[in-house]
C-alpha positions, -999 to +999 in steps of 0.1 A: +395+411+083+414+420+112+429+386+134+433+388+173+448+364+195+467+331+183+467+293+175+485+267+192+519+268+197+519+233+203+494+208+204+486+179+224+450+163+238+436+181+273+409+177+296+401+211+303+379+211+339+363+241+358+353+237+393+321+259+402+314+271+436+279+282+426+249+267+400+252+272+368+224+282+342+225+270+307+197+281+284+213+259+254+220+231+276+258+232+277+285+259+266+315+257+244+349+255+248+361+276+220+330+302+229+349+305+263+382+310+247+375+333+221+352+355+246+385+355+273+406+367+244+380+394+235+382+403+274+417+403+275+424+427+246+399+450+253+377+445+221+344+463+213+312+437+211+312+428+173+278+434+171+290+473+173+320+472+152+315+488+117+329+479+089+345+442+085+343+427+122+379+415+136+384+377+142+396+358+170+417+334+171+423+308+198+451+284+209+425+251+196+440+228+169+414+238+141+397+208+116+413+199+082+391+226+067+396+251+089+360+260+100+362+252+138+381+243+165+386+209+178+374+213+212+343+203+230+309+211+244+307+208+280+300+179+299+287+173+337+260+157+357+233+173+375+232+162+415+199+187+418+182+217+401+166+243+409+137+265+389+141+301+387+119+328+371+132+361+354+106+389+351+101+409+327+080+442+330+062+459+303+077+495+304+042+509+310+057+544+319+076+550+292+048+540+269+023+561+285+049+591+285+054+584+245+017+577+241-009+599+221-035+618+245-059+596+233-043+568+252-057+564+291-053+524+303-023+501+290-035+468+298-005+446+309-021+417+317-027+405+281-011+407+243+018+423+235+014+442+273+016+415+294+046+411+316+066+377+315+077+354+340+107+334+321+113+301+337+149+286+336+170+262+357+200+266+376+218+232+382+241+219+409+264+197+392+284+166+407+313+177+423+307+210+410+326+203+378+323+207+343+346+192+317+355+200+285+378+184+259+404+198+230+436+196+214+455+226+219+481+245+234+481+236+275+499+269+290+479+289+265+442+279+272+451+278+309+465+321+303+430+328+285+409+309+311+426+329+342+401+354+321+369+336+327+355+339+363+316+327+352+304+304+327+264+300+312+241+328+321+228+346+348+261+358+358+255+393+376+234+372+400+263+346+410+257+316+390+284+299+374+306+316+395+346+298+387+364+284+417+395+272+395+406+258+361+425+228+348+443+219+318+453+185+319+467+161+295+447+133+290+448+100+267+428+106+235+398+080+221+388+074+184+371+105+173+388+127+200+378+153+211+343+160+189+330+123+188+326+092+209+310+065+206+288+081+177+277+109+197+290+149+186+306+165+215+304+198+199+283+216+167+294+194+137+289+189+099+261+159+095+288+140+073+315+139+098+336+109+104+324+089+131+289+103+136+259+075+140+222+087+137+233+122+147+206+146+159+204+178+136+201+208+151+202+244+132+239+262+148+268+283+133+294+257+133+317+281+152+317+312+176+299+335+176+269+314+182+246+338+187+247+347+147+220+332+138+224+341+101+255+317+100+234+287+111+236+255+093+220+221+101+248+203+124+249+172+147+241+182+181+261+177+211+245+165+241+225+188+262+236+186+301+210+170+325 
């Protein structure tokens, strides 16, 4: 397996903030740190989607201290409050044309407004957050993570129509807790192992433990990190 990018040249603890100018939309409820930083580095290097890469996929490596046993990065889940949000709907058409054009003679009506026909209007919300910010936390390499995030203009979804949209990064160093930067006070900050040190009545959640998180096949039961709201 093919490794791109790097680890930490040096590691110390960091509050990692991004200052939006827009809403942002989060379907999961928050985004990753590493996700961010692994998908900058894919960016930067100009590599395929992995879902389209034959053979044995490359890995990515990012400037995040990893845990003892090497499975994932110490770094965060995002964190913010919500000042307001606002509910948007994303429509999805049947493709009745190109079903008719495919369809047997036999075929005259293609009822869209019921079963597997009907069009969708997907709810989801876009959220104005205090000051704009979200904040992140890791221990990694500070002139690094701040090269890969000049990478990352948007964060969460519903990017093409503005949201999420990055007015500026920091990297900061900041004074670590117990537990920094995955746990506090009992609570995961990011997808981890039920066991782990520090955890209190975790809520499980089925999640790769790492990126990419949209492999569901790699999902095991984890401790959640809290959902932004």
């Amino acid at each position: 397996m093919a490794a791109v990018g790097e680890g930490p040249r040096t590691v110390e603890p960091l509050r990692v903030t991004a200052t939006l100018r827009s809403a942002v939309v989060l379907p999961e409820g928050t985004v990753l740190l590493d996700a961010l930083l692994a998908a900058a580095v894919a960016v930067r290097e100009g590599l395929p989607p992995i879902s389209v890469v034959e053979g044995e996929p490359y890995q990515i490596e990012i400037p995040v201290q990893r845990e003892p046993g090497g499975r994932f990065h110490l770094a965060s889940a995002a964190e913010g409050r919500v000042a307001q949000s606002q509910l948007l709907y994303t429509n999805k058409r049947f493709p009745e044309a190109q079903v008719r054009a495919l369809a047997s003679e036999d075929v005259r009506r293609v009822d869209t407004q019921l079963g597997r026909a009907k069009s969708l209007r997907i709810p989801t919300e876009a959220l104005s957050l205090e000051d704009g910010r979200l904040t992140w936390w890791c221990l990694g390499d500070r002139a690094q993570i701040t090269e890969l995030l000049s990478w990352v203009d948007y964060v969460g979804k519903l990017r093409t129509s503005g949201h999420g949209a990055v007015a500026r990064w920091e990297a900061e160093p900041c004074v670590p807790w117990e537990g920094f930067p995955v746990v506090r006070e009992g609570r995961a900050l990011r997808p981890l192992p039920l066991d782990w040190p520090g955890l209190i009545t975790p809520e499980p959640v089925y999640s790769p433990l790492t990126y990419p998180y949209w492999q569901h096949e790699r999902a095991v039961t984890v401790a959640a990190p809290p959902r932004i709201a």
